[in-house]
One Martini backbone bead per residue (centre of mass of N, CA, C, O) as a GRO file, in nm:
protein
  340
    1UNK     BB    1   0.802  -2.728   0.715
    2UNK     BB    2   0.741  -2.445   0.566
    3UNK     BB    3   0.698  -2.107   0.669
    4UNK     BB    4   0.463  -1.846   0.609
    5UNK     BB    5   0.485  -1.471   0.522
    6UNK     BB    6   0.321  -1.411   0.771
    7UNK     BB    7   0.113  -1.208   0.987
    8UNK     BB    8  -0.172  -1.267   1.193
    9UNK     BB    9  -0.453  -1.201   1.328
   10UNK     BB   10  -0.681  -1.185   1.651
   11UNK     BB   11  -1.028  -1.115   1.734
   12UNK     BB   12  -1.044  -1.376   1.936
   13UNK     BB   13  -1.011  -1.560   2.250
   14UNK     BB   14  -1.057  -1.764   2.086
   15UNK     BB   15  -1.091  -2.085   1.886
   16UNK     BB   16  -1.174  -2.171   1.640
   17UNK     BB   17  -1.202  -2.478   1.451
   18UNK     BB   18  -1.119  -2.322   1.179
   19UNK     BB   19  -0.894  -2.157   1.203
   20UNK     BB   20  -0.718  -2.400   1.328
   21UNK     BB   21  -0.705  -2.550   1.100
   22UNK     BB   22  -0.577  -2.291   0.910
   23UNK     BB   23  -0.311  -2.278   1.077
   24UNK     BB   24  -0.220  -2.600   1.032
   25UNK     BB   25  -0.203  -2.517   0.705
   26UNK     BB   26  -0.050  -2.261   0.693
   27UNK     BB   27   0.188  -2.157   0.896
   28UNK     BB   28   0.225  -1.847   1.006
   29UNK     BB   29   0.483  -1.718   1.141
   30UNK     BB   30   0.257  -1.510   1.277
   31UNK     BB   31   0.120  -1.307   1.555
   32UNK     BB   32  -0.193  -1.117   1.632
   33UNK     BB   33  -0.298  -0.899   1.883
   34UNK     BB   34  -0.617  -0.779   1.958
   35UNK     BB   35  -0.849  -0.630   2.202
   36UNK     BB   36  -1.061  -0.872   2.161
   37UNK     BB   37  -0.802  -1.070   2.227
   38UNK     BB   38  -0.804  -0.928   2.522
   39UNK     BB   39  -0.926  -1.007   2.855
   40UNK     BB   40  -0.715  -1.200   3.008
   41UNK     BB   41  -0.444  -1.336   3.115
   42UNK     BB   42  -0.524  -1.629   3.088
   43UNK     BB   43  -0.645  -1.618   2.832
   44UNK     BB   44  -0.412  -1.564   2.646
   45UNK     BB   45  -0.214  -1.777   2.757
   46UNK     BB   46  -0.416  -1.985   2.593
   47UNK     BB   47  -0.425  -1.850   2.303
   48UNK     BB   48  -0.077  -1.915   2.282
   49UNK     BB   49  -0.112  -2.196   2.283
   50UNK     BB   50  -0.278  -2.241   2.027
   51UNK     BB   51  -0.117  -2.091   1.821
   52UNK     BB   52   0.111  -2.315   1.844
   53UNK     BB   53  -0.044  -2.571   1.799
   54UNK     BB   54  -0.219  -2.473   1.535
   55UNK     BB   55   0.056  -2.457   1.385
   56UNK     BB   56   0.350  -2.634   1.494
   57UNK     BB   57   0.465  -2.381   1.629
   58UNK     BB   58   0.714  -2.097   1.811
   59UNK     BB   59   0.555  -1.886   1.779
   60UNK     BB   60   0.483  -1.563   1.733
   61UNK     BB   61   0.330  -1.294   1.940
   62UNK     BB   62   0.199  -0.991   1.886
   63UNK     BB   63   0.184  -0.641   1.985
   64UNK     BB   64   0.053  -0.350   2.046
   65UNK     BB   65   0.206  -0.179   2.282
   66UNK     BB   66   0.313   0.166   2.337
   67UNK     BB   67   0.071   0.364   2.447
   68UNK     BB   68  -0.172   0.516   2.499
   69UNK     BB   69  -0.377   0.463   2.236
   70UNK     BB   70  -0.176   0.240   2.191
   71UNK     BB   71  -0.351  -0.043   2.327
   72UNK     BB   72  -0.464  -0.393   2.378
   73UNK     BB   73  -0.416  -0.340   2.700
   74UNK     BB   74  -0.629  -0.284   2.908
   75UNK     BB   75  -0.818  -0.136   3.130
   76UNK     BB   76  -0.866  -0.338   3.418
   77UNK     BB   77  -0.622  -0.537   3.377
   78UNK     BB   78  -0.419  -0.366   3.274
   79UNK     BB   79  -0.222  -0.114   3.256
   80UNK     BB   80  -0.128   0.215   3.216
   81UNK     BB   81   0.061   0.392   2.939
   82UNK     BB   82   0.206   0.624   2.800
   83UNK     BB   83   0.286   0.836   2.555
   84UNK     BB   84   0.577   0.911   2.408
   85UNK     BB   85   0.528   1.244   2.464
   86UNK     BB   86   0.605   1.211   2.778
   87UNK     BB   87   0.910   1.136   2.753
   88UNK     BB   88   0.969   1.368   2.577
   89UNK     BB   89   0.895   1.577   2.804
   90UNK     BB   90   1.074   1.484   3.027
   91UNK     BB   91   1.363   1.524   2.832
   92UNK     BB   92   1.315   1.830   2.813
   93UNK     BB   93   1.378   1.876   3.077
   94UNK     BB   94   1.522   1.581   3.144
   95UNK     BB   95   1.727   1.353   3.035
   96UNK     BB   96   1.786   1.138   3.166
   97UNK     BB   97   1.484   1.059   3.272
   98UNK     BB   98   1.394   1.011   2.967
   99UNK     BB   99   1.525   0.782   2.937
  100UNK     BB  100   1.439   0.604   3.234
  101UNK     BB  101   1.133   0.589   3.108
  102UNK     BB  102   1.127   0.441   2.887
  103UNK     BB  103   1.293   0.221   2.949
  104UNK     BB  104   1.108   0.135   3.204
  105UNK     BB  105   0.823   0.148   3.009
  106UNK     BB  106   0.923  -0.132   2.854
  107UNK     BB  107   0.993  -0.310   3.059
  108UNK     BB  108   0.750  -0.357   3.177
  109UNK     BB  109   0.588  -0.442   2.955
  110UNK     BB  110   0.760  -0.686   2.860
  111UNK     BB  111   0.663  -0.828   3.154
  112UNK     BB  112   0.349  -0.841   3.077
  113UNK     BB  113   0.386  -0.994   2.789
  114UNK     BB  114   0.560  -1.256   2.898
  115UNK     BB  115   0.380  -1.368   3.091
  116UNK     BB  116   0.113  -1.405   2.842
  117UNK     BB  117   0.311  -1.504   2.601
  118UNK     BB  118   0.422  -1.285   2.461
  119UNK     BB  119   0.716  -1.156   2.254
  120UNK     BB  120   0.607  -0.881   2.041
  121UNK     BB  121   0.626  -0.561   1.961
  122UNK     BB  122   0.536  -0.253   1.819
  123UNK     BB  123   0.815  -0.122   1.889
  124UNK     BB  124   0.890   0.175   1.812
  125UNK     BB  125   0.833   0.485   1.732
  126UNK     BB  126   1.007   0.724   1.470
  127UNK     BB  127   0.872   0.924   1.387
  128UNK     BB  128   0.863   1.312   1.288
  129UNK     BB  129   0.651   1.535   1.341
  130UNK     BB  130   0.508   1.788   1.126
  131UNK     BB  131   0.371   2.060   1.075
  132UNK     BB  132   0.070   1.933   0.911
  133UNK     BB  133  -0.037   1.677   0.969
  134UNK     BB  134  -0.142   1.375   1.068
  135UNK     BB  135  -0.258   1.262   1.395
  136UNK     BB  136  -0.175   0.955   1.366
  137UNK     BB  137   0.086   1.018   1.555
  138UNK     BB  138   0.136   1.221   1.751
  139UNK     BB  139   0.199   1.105   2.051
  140UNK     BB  140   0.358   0.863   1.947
  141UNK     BB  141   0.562   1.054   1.945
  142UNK     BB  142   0.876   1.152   2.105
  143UNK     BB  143   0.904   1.359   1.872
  144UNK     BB  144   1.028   1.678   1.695
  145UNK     BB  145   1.332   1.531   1.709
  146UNK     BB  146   1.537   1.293   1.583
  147UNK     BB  147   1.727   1.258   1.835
  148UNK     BB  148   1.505   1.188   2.039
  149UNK     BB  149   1.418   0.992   1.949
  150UNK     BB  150   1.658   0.783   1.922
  151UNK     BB  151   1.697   0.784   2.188
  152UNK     BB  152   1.435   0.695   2.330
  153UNK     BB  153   1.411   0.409   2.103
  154UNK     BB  154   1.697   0.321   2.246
  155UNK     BB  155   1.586   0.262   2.518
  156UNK     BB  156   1.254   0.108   2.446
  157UNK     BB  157   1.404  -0.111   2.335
  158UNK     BB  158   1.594  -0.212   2.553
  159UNK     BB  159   1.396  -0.260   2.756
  160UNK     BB  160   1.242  -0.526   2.559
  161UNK     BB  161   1.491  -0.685   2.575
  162UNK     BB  162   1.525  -0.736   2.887
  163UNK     BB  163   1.209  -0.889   2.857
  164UNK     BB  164   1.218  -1.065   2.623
  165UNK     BB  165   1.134  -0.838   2.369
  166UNK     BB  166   1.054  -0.785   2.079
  167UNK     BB  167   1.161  -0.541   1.822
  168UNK     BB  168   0.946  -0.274   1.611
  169UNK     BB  169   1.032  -0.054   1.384
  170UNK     BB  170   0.815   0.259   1.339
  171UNK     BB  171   0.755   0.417   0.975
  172UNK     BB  172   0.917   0.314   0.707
  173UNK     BB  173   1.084   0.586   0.622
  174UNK     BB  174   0.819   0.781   0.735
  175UNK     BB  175   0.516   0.949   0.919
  176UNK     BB  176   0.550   1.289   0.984
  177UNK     BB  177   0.451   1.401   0.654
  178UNK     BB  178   0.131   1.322   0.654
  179UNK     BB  179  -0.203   1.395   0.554
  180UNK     BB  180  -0.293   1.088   0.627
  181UNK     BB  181  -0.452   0.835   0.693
  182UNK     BB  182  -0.353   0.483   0.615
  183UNK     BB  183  -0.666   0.377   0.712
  184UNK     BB  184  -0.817   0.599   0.489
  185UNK     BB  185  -0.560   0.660   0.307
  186UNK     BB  186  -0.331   0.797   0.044
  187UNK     BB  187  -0.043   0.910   0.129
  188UNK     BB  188   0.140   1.225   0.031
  189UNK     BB  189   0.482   1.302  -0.046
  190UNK     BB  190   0.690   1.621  -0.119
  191UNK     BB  191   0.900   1.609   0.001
  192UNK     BB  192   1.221   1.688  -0.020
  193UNK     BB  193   1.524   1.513   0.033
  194UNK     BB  194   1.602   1.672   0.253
  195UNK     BB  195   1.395   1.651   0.424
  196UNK     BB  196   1.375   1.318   0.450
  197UNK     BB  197   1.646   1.280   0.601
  198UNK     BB  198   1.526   1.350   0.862
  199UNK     BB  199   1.326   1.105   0.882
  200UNK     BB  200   1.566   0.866   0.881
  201UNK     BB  201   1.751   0.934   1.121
  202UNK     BB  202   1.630   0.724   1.308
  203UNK     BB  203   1.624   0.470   1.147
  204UNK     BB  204   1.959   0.461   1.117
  205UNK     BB  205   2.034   0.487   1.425
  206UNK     BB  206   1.837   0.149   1.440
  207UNK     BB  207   1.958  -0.031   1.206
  208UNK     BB  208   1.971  -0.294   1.429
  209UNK     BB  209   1.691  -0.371   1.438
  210UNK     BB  210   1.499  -0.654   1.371
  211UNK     BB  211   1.273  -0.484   1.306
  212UNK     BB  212   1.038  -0.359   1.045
  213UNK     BB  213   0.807  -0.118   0.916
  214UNK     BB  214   0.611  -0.009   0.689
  215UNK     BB  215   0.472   0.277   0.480
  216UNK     BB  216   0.189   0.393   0.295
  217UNK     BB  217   0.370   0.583   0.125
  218UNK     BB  218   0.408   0.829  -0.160
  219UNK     BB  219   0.749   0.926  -0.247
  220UNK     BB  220   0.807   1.141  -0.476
  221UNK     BB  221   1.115   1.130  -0.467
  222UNK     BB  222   1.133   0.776  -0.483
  223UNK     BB  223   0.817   0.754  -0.541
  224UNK     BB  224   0.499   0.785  -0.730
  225UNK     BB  225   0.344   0.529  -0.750
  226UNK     BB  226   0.485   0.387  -0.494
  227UNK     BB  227   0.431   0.274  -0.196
  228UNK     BB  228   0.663   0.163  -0.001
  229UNK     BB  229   0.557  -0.154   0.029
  230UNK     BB  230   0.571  -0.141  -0.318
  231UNK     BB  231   0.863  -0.038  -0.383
  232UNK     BB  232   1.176  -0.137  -0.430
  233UNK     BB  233   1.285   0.183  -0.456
  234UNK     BB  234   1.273   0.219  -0.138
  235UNK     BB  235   1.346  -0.089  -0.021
  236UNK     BB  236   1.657  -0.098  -0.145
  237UNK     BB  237   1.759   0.258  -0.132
  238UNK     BB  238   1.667   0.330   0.119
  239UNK     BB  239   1.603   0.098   0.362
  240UNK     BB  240   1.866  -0.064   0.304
  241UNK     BB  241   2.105   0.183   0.209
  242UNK     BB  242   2.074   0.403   0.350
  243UNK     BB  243   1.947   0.321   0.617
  244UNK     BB  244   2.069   0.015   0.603
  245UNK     BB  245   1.854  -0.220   0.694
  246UNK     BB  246   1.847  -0.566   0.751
  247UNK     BB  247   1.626  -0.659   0.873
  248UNK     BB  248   1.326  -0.723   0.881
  249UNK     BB  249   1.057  -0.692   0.691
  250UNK     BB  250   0.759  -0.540   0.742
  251UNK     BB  251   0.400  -0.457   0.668
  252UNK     BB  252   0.167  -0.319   0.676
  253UNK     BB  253  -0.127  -0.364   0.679
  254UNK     BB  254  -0.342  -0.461   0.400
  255UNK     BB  255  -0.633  -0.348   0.475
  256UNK     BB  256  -0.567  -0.083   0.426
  257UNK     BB  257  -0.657   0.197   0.188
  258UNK     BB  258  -0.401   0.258   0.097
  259UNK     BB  259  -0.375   0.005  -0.067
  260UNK     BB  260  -0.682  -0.015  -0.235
  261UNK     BB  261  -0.558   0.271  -0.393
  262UNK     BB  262  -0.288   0.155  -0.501
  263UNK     BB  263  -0.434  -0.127  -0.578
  264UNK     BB  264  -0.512  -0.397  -0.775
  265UNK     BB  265  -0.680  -0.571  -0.569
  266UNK     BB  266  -0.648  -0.757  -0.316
  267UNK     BB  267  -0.484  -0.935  -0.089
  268UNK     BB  268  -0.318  -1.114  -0.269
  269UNK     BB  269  -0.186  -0.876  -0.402
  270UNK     BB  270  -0.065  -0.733  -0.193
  271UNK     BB  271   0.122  -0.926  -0.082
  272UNK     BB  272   0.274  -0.957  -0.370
  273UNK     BB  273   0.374  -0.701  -0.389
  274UNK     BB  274   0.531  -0.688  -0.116
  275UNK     BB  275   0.732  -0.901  -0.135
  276UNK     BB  276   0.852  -0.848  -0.441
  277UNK     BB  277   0.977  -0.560  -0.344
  278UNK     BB  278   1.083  -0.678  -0.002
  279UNK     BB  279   0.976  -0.774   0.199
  280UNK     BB  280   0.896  -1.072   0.435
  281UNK     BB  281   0.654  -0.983   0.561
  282UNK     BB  282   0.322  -1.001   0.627
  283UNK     BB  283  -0.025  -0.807   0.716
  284UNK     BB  284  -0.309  -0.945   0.849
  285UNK     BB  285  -0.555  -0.809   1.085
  286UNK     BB  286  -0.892  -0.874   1.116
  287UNK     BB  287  -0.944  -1.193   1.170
  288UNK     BB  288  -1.105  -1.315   0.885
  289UNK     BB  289  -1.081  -1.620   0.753
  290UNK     BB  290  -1.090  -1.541   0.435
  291UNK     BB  291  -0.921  -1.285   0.463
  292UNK     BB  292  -0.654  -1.497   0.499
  293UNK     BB  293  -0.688  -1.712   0.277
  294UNK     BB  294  -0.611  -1.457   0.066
  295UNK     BB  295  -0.352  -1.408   0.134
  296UNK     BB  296  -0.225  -1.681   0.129
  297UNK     BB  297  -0.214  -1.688  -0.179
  298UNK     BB  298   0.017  -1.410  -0.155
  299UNK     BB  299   0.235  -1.652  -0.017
  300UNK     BB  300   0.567  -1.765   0.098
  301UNK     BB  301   0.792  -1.909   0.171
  302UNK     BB  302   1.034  -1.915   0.442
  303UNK     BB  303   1.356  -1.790   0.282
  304UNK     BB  304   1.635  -1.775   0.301
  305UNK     BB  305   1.704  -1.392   0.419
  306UNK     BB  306   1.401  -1.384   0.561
  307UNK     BB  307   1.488  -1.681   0.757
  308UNK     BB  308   1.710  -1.537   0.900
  309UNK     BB  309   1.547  -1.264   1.010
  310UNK     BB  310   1.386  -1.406   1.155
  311UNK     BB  311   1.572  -1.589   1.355
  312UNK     BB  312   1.655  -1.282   1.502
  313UNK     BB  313   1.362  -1.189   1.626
  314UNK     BB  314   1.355  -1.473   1.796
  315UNK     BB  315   1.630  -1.432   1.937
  316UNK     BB  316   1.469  -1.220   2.136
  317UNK     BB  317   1.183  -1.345   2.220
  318UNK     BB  318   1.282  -1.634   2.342
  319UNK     BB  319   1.450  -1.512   2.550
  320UNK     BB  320   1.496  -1.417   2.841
  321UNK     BB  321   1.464  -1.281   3.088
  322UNK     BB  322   1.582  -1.017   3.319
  323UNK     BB  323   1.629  -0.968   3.624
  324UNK     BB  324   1.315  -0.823   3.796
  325UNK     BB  325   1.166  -0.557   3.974
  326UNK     BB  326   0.809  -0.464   3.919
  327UNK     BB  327   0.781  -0.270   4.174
  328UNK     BB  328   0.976  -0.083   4.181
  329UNK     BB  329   0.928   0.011   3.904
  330UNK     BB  330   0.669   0.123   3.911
  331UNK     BB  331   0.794   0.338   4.152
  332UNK     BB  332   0.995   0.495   3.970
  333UNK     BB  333   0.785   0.561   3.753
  334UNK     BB  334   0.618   0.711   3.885
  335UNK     BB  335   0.810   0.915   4.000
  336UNK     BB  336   0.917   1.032   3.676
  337UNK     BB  337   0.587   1.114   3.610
  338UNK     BB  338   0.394   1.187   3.866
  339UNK     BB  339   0.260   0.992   3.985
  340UNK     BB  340   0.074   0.795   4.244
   0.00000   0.00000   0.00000
């Protein structure tokens, strides 16, 4: 029985049953956890095992996991670990150093995400941060240098490989000269050609990785119409040829403005516009079971060159982890970052 192209969200600790239900008749590729459904270590890994029994299958469980802002695993249960920003803050002053703080700040997260039945991270962010930009990306960017963000997000790429657990680069082709958060607007960027190469740069870098998240973004050079989730000429010649990318490619969010105001109608028009663009899969994040329902209205079996690409995000996700002594980890962590 064919999995469906989408992966849906969860704002609940547990499953009620009618969701049970309907997770068992459409089969969604995979699921992602937000911050509503993450209360206790046990509650999760309960959680995560209800989602793939009323699947039917070994989904991918998905994560924000970044660190700073963007964070579903809250303390006082799980740890706080940094924002991208200050890796690169300490790459700067010693570049070994901030190699080994992303590498191993993604260690640790990889170990605590794989205990409790995740297996699969949005991260690293690849952004590029530019003057006058909005702020929905600010620290969660590695730098405003495109090669030190490569170097630090293929640091902490290898960090969640090394913990058995798939990464996933975004916001392809670069959310870093947006002026407006595409969760409540959509966003327009006038960046000339040479200008956008450089956003494109750490993306090329790490074209190698399993997983890419698109953003909700019109790039009037390369399309003034549609946002790159929705757009052929963006998914085809930028993020496949420029950019080299084969792996999964998965759409931001379906429910953000930025889309609402991109194209008429609702959750099943946008599913339907992100795939035939060229997504593999699509992100409905809610959690409301009606809106989850009409989404896969507009959600095709997963297969040809989509199913070849999840199956290879898999066997990143299920592979063993590495043998890790997770506290010596944190106290090496602790002395890189100055914590106490």
């Amino acid at each position: 029985m064919s999995l469906l192209s989408c992966s849906l969200g969860l704002r609940q600790p547990k499953l009620d049953a009618d969701t049970r239900a309907f997770f068992r008749d459409a089969r969604p590729w995979s699921f992602i956890l937000f911050r509503e459904a993450c209360v206790s270590r046990v509650q999760v890994r309960a959680l995560c095992d209800q989602l793939r029994d009323s699947a039917g299958h070994d989904a991918i469980v998905w994560i924000d996991q970044e660190g700073g802002r963007v964070a579903r695993l809250k303390a006082p249960e799980w740890p706080v670990w940094p924002a991208a920003a200050n890796y690169g803050a300490l790459y700067a002053r010693d570049a070994a150093s901030g190699v080994e703080a992303a590498h191993l700040g993604h260690r640790l997260i990889a170990d605590e995400l794989k205990s409790i039945g995740i297996d699969a991270d949005f991260a690293p962010v690849l952004d590029v941060p530019v003057e006058g930009s909005d702020k929905i990306v600010g620290d969660r960017a590695f730098s405003a240098e495109p090669g030190d963000v490569a170097t630090l997000a293929r640091a902490a790429l290898e960090g969640l490989h090394e913990g058995g657990v798939a990464g996933c680069i975004k916001h392809m082709p670069g959310h870093g000269r947006a002026t407006a958060d595409s969760h409540l607007a959509l966003p327009r960027v006038s960046a000339a050609e040479a200008d956008l190469a450089t956003d494109i740069a750490p993306f090329a870098a790490l074209a190698d990785c399993e997983a890419a998240m698109t953003a909700h973004i019109v790039y009037e050079a390369w399309d003034g119409d549609r946002p790159a989730t929705c757009s052929p000429t963006v998914i085809n010649e930028i993020i496949r040829n420029r950019i080299g990318f084969q792996g999964l490619l998965m759409s931001d969010d379906l429910d953000m403005k930025a889309l609402q105001y991109a194209l008429n109608g609702g959750l099943q028009q946008r599913a339907e516009a992100a795939l035939e663009a060229g997504c593999d899969v699509v992100l409905q994040c809610s959690g409301d079971l009606k809106e989850m329902q009409e989404t896969v209205k507009g959600c095709r079996p997963l297969e040809g060159l989509a199913l070849v690409r999840a199956r290879a995000v898999e066997a990143f996700a299920k592979r063993p982890a590495r043998e890790f002594d997770a506290e010596a980890g944190w106290a090496r962590f602790n002395e890189l970052l100055g914590a106490s």
